[in-house]
C-alpha positions in Angstrom: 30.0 -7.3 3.4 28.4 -8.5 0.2 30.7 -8.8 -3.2 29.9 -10.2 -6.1 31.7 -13.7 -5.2 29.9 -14.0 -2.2 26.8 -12.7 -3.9 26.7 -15.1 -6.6 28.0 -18.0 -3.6 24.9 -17.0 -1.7 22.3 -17.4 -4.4 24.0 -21.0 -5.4 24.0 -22.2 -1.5 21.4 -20.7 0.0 18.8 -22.9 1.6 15.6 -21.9 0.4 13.7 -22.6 3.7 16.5 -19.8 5.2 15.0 -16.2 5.3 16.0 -13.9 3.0 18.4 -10.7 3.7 17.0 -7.5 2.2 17.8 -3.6 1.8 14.8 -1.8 1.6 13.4 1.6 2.3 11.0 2.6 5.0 7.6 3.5 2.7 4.2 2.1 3.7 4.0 0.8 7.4 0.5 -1.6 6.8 1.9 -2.8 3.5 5.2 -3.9 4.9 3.8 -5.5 7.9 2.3 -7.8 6.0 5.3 -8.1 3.6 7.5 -9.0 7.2 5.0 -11.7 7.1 6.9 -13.8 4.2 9.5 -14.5 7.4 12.2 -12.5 5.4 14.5 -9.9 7.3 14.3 -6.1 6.1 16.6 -3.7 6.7 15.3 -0.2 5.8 17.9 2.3 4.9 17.1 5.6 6.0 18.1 8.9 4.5 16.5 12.7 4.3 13.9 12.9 1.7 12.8 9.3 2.2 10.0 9.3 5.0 10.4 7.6 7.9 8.7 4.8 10.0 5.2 6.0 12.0 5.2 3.6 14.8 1.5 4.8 15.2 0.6 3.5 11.5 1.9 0.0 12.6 4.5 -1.2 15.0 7.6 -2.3 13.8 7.8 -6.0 12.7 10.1 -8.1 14.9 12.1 -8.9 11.3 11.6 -5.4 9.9 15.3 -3.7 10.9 15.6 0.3 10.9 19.3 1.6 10.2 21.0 4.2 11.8 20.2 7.4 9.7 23.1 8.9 11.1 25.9 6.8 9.8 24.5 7.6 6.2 25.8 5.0 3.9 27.8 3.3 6.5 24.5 2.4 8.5 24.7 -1.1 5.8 25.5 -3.7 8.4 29.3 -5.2 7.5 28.6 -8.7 9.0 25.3 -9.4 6.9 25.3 -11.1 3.5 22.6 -9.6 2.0 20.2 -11.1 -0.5 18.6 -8.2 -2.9 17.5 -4.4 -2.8 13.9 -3.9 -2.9 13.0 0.0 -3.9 9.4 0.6 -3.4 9.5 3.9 -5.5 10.9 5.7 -8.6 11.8 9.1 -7.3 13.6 9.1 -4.1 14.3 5.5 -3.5 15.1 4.0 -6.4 18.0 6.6 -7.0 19.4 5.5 -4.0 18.2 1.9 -4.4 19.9 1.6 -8.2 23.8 2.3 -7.3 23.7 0.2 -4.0 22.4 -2.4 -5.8 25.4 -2.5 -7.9 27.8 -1.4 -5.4 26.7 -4.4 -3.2 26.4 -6.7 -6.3 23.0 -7.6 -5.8 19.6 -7.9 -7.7 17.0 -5.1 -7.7 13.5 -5.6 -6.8 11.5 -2.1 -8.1 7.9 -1.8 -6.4 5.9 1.0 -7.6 2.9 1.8 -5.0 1.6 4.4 -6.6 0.9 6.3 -10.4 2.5 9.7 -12.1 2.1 12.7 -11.5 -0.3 14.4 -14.1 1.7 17.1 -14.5 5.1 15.4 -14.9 6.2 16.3 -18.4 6.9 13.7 -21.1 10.3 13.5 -20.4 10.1 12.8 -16.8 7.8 9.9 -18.0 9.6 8.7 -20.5 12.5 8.4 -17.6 11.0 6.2 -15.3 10.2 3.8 -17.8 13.8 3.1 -17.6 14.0 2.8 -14.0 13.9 -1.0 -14.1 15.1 -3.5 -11.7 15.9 -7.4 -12.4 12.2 -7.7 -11.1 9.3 -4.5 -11.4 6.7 -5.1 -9.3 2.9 -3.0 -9.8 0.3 -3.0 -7.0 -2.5 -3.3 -10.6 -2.7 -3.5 -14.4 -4.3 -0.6 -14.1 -1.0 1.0 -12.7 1.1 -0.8 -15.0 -1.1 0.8 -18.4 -0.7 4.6 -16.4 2.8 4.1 -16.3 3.0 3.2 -20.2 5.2 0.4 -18.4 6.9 -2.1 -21.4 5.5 -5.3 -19.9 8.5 -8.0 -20.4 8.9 -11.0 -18.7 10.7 -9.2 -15.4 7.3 -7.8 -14.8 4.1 -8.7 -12.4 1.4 -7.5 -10.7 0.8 -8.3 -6.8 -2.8 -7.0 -5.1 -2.6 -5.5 -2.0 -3.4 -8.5 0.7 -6.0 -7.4 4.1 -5.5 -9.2 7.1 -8.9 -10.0 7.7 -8.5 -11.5 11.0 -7.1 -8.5 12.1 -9.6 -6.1 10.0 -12.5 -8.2 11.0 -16.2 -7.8 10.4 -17.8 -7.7 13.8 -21.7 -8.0 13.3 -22.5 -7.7 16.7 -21.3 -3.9 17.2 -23.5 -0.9 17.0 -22.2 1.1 14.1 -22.8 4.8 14.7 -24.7 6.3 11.4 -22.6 8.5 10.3 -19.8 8.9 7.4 -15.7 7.9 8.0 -13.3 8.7 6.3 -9.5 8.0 7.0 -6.8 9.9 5.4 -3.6 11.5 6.1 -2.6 14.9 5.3 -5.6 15.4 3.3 -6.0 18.8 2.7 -2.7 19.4 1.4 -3.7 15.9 -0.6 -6.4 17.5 -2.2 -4.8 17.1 -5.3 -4.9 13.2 -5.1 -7.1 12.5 -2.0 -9.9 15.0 -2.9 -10.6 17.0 -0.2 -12.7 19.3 -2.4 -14.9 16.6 -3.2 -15.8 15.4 0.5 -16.4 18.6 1.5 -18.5 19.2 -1.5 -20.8 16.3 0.2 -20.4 16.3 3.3 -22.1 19.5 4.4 -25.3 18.8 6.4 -24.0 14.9 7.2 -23.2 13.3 10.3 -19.6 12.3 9.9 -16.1 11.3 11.3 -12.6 11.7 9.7 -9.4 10.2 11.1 -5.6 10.9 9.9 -3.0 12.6 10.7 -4.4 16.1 9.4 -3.4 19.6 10.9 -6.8 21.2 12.1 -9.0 18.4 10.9 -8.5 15.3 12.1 -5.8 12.9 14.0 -3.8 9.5 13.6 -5.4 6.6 15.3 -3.7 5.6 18.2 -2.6 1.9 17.1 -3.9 -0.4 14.6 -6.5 -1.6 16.7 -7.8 1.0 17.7 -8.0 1.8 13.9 -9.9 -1.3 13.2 -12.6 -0.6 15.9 -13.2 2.7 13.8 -13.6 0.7 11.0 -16.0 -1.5 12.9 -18.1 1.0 14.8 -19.1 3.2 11.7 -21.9 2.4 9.3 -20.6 4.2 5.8 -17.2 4.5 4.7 -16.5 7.2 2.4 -13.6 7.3 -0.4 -12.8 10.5 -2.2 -9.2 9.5 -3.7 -8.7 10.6 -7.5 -5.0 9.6 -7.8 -4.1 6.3 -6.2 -4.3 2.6 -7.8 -6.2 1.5 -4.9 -6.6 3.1 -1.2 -5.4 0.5 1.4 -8.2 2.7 3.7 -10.9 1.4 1.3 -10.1 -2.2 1.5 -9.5 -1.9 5.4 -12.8 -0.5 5.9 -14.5 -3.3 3.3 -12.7 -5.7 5.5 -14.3 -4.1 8.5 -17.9 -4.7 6.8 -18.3 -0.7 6.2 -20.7 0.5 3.1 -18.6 2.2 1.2 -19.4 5.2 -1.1 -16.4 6.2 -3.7 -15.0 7.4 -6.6 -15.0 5.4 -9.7 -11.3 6.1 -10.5 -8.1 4.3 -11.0 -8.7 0.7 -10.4 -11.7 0.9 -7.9 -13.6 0.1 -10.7 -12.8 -3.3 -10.9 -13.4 -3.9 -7.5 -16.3 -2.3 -6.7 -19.6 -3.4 -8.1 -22.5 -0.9 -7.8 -25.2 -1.7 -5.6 -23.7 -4.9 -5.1 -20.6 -4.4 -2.5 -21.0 -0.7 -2.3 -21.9 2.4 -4.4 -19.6 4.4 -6.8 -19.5 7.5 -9.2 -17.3 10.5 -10.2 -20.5 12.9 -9.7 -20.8 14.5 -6.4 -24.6 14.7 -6.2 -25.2 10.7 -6.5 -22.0 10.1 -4.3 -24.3 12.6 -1.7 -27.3 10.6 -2.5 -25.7 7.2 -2.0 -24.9 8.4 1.5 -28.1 9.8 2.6 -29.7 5.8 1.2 -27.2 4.5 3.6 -28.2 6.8 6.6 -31.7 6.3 6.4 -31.3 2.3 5.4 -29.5 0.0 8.0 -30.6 -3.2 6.3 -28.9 -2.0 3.2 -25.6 -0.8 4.5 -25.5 -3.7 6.5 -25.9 -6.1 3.2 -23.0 -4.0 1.1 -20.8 -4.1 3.9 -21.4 -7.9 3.7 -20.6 -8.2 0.1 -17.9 -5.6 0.8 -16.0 -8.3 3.8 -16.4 -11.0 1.1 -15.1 -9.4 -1.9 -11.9 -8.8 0.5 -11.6 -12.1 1.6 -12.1 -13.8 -1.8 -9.9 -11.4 -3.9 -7.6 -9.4 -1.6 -6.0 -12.2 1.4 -3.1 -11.6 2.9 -2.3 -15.1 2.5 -2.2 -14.8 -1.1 -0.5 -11.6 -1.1 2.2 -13.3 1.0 2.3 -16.4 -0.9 3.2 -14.2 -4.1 6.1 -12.0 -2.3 7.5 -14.6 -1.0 8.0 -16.4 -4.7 9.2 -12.9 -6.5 11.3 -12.3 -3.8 13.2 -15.8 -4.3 13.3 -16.0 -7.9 14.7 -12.0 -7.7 17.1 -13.7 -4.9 19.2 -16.0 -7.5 19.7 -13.6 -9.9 23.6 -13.3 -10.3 24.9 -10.0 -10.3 25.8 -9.0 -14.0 27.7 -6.1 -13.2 
């Protein structure tokens, strides 16, 4: 069991081509598959109030490792040295994530998907910006400014990274013309995911919608069969109002889809209008962008283009990976200071 000798022995002998040993949390199953892809071993605590692993988002990784819920904290494996805690959000993990950190003597990783909540008072703000580990991790600057984060050196931003040879762009498939869209729980969402909106302008278009949504819509079956969604649809439609970036937006631009989407958060800076796809915050040119699509093949076929490259220039996995897997070391030899 890690102590803070054999902590501070681990981080002054440890190989650096051996993979790391890390506490985690189960949170986003797409985003940590391709984290499991910096050869690290994850260990995800499990605990009510902390969601779970959906083997239907993604399939487990073979060095992704989920405890036994039932032991509670005794479901921390005794024979493993472990390297650091990575928390991957401020309220529910990171209270949990914080005192075993310390209890184990090891450094804290804090990841932060995702932004406040608009109605969180000042104080509650004004409290997570003390939630810091010995490394804070942001998925944008744009998250980073919403959080009124105090940008020290212990701070960085990592992009979300697409596999693009798994989300590929397959030219030769007849896309049905019609409108995807792929969110979970979206109604109740509405809030963040804006329901409202799509069905604002939606009415009187040919569409499909896939997630895990009670009298609307259901899961994919696997990945794959996710990505040939992606593939075999013409327009993909984005309606999110509170998220940094949607991972479902950058699949689908992986996938060659035109997308149509809100101008919020950080999509901004991503998406270029009437270059790799169209975006606004009003509802009558988001319908309008969608009916140009329907009626135009040549065009949605060019966006989708520019939407597969602006992925594979700005958002690769590889590069996502690359950067993970040099936080996560430089995280790994800080001593414990408690």
């Amino acid at each position: 069991m890690t102590n803070a000798v054999s902590s501070i022995t681990r981080a002054a002998t440890r190989k650096f081509s051996e993979p790391l040993n890390i506490l985690t949390f189960p949170t986003h199953e797409r985003y940590e598959t391709s984290l499991a892809k910096t050869g690290h071993n994850f260990y995800a605590y499990r605990a009510d109030g902390i969601k779970d692993w959906n083997s239907t988002h993604a399939p487990v990784p073979d060095n992704y490792y989920l405890l036994n819920k039932d032991l509670g904290e005794n479901q921390i494996p005794l024979d493993l040295d472990f390297d650091l805690v990575l928390s991957q959000n401020k309220f529910g993990q990171f209270q949990i994530a914080y005192p075993l950190s310390q209890s184990l003597h090891l450094p804290l990783v804090s990841l932060e998907h995702t932004l406040p909540v608009p109605y969180w008072s000042d104080d509650v703000k004004e409290q997570t910006r003390h939630m810091r580990g010995d490394a804070n991790v942001f998925i944008s600057n744009y998250s980073i400014e919403d959080w009124k984060w105090d940008i020290k050196n212990d701070t960085t931003v990592i992009t979300h990274g697409v596999d693009s040879d798994l989300f590929q762009f397959n030219d030769s498939t007849d896309r049905e013309n019609q409108v995807l869209s792929v969110v979970n729980d979206w109604i109740n969402r509405d809030w963040c995911c804006g329901f409202s909106i799509w069905q604002n302008i939606i009415n009187g278009l040919p569409f499909q919608v896939v997630g895990d949504t009670p009298g609307l819509s259901e899961v994919a079956k696997s990945t794959e069969d996710l990505v040939k969604v992606y593939q075999s649809n013409r327009i993909f439609l984005n309606t999110s109002t509170i998220s940094p970036v949607p991972t479902a937006l950058l699949e689908a631009m992986a996938c060659g889809c035109a997308v149509v989407t809100t101008a919020t958060c950080m999509i901004p800076e991503i998406i270029e209008n009437g270059v790799n796809g169209f975006i606004s915050n009003d509802e009558t040119e988001l319908k309008q962008y969608l009916v140009d699509l329907l009626n135009d093949e040549d065009l949605a076929k060019n966006l989708g283009r520019e939407a597969r490259k602006t992925i594979v220039e700005n958002f690769s996995q590889e590069k996502f990976v690359l950067k993970w897997d040099s936080l996560l070391h430089r995280a790994a030899k800080f001593c414990f200071r408690g």
